[in-house]
N, C-alpha and C positions, 0 to 999 in steps of 0.2 A: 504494500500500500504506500504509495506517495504521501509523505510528509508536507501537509498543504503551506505551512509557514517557511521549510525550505525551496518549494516550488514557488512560493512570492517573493522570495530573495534573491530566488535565481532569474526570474522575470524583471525585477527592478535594476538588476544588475546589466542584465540585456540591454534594457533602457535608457540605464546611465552611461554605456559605451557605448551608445547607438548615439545619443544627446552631448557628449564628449568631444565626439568623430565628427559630427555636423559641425558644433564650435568652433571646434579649432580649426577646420576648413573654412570657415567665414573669416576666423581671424588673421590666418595666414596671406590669405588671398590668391590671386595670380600673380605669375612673375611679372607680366604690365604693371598691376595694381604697384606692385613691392617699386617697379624703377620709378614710376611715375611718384610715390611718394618720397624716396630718396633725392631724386631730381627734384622735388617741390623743396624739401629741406635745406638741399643745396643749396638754391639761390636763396632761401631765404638768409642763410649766412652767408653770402656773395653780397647783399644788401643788393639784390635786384626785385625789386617787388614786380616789376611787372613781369617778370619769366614766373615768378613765384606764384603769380596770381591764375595765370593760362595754365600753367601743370597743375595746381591743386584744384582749378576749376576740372583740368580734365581727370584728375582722383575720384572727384565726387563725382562722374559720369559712369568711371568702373563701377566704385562702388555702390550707387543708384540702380547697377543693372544685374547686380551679383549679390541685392538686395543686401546691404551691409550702411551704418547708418552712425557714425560719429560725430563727436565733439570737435575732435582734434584740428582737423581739415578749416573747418568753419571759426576756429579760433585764429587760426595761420590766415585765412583768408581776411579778417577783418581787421587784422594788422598790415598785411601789404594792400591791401583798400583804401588803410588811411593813409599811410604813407604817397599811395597814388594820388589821393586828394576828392577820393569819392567815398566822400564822409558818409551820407546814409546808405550807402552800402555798406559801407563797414560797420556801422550800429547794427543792419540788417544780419548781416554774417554774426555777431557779438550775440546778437539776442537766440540768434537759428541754433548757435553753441550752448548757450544757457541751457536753451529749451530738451535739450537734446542729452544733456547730465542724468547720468541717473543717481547719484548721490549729494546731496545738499551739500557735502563739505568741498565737493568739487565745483562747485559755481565759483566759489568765492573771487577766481580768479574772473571770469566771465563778469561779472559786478561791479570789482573795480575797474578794469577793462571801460565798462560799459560807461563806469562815474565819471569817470577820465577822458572817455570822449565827449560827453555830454557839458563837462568843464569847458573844454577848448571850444565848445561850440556855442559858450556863453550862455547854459541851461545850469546854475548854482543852486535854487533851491526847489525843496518840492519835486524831487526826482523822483519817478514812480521804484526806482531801486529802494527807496526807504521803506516802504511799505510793502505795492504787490508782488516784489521778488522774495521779501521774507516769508509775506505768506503762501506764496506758491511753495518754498520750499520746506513749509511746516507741514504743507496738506500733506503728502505721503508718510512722513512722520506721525501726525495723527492719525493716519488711516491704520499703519502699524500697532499704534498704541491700543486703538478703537478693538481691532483685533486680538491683541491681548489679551484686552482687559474683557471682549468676549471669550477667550478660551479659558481663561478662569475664570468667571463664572459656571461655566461649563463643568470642568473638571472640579472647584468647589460645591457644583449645585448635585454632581453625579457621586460624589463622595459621600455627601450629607445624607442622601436618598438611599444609601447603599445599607448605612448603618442605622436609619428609621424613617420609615415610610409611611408614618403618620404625621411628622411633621416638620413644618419647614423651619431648619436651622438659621440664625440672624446672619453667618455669613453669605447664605445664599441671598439674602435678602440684599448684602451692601454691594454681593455680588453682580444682581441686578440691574443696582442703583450709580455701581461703576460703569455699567456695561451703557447705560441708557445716555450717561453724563459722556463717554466716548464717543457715544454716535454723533449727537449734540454738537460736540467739541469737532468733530470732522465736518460736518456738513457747515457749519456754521464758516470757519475755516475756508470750506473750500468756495463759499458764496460770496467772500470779501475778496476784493481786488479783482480789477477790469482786465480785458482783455488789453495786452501791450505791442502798441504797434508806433511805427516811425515815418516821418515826414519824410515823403523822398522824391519832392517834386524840388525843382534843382533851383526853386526861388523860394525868398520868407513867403508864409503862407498865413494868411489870416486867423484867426480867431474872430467868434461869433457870440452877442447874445443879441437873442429875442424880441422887440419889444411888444406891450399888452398887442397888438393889432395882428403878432404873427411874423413880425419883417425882422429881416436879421439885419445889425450893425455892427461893425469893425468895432472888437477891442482891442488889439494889440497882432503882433505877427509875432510868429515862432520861425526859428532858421530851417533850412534841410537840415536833414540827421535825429531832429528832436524826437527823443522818446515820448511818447506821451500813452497814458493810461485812459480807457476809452468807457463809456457808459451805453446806456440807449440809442437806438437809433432813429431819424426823424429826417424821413422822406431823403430829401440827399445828403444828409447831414448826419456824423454822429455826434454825442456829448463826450467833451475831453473832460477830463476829470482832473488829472494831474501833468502836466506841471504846472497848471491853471485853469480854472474852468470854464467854460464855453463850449462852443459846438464849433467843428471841421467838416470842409466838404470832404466824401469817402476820397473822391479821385487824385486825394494829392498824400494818402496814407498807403502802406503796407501793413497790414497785421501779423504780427509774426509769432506772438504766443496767443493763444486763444483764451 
C-alpha cells in the first residue's frame, strides 16, 4: 500500500523542480538577452546615455517577448533619460521601476530617484512620494499581516474547539477581533492614495479649478516631468490631488501606477 503522505512529498517535490527549472530559465535568459544587457551596462559606465538608452530599450523588447518583467532595466533607463534631457521620460521609467518592486525595502532607491528628479524640476513640496508611495508600499504588508492574523485565528479558534466544544474560549474571541481589525487595516490602506501619473506633454501645462457655473480657470502650470497624484475623473479632465489641487486635461498625463 502506498504511503499517501510520502506520495505528497514526492509530488511537491516534482513540482518544486518542475517551478525551479522554469525560474531559472527566465532568469538566465538568452544569450541576446545576456549581451544586450552587458552592452547596456557598458555604456552606461562609458557615460554614453544614449547607446545606453537604445540597448536597454532593446533589453526590454527581449525580455517583453520571453515574458520576463524587471526593475532593473527601467531604473538604468530613467537615468540615461535624464541625462538625455527627456525629463518625463525619465520620471516615467522611475515610477515603471517603482511599480514593478516586489519588496518595499527595495523602492527606497526608486523614491529618492524619483525626489531628486522632481527637485531639479522645481516640484519641493507636496510630493505624492510622501504619502501614496508609502502607502502603496504598506498595502502588501498589511495584506500579509491581514493574513496572519487570519491564520491565527484559525489555528487558535481550531485548538480551543478541539479541547471543548461547548464553548467558545476568549482567545478565539480577540482572535476574531484581530482578524476583523486586519481586514479593516488592509482595505482601508489600500483605498488611500490616487493613482500616480506624470506630465509628459513637453510644455508647462495648466492647472484647473471650476467655477459655480461649470467653466474651468487657470490656477497655476506644472512643468513636464511632474508627478502628480490623481482623483476622479470629469469629462476630459481628471482631479490632481497632489502636488496641488485642481483638475488636468487626460491628454497631457501618462498614468503609470494605477
Amino acid at each position: 500500500m502506498v504511503n499517501p503522505v510520502l506520495a505528497l512529498a514526492r509530488g511537491l517535490t516534482i513540482v518544486a523542480v518542475v517551478c525551479l527549472f522554469l525560474f531559472t530559465k527566465n532568469l538566465i535568459g538568452s544569450p541576446s538577452l545576456n549581451d544586450s544587457w552587458s552592452q547596456s551596462l557598458d555604456a552606461l559606465n562609458r557615460d554614453s546615455p544614449k547607446e545606453a538608452c537604445a540597448l536597454l530599450k532593446h533589453w526590454v523588447d527581449l525580455t517583453s517577448q520571453e515574458g520576463i518583467q524587471s526593475a532593473e532595466p527601467f531604473f538604468n533607463l530613467s537615468l540615461c533619460s535624464w541625462q538625455l534631457k527627456e525629463r518625463s521620460q525619465a520620471v516615467v521609467y522611475a515610477l515603471t521601476s517603482l511599480n514593478l518592486r516586489n519588496s518595499p525595502l527595495k523602492r527606497n532607491s526608486d523614491i529618492k530617484l524619483l525626489q531628486s528628479f522632481q527637485k531639479e524640476i522645481g516640484i519641493r513640496d507636496n510630493l505624492p512620494s510622501r504619502n501614496s508611495f508609502i502607502l502603496k508600499m504598506i498595502s502588501p504588508i498589511g495584506f500579509l499581516i491581514f493574513l496572519g492574523f487570519l491564520g491565527a485565528w484559525i489555528l487558535i479558534g481550531t485548538l480551543t474547539f478541539r479541547k471543548n466544544k461547548t464553548s467558545i474560549h476568549p482567545l478565539s474571541i480577540i482572535g476574531i477581533s484581530i482578524c476583523w481589525i486586519g481586514m479593516i487595516f488592509f482595505i482601508v490602506i489600500h483605498q488611500l492614495g490616487g493613482p500616480i501619473a506624470v506630465i509628459t506633454a513637453d510644455k508647462e501645462v495648466p492647472i484647473f479649478a471650476f467655477d459655480k457655473l461649470g467653466n474651468p480657470a487657470e490656477l497655476a502650470l506644472l512643468p513636464s516631468g511632474t508627478m502628480i497624484e490623481l482623483g476622479i475623473n470629469k469629462n476630459e479632465f481628471v482631479q490632481v490631488l497632489q502636488p496641488m489641487g485642481g483638475w488636468i486635461k487626460k491628454e497631457s498625463i501618462e498614468t503609470v501606477i494605477p
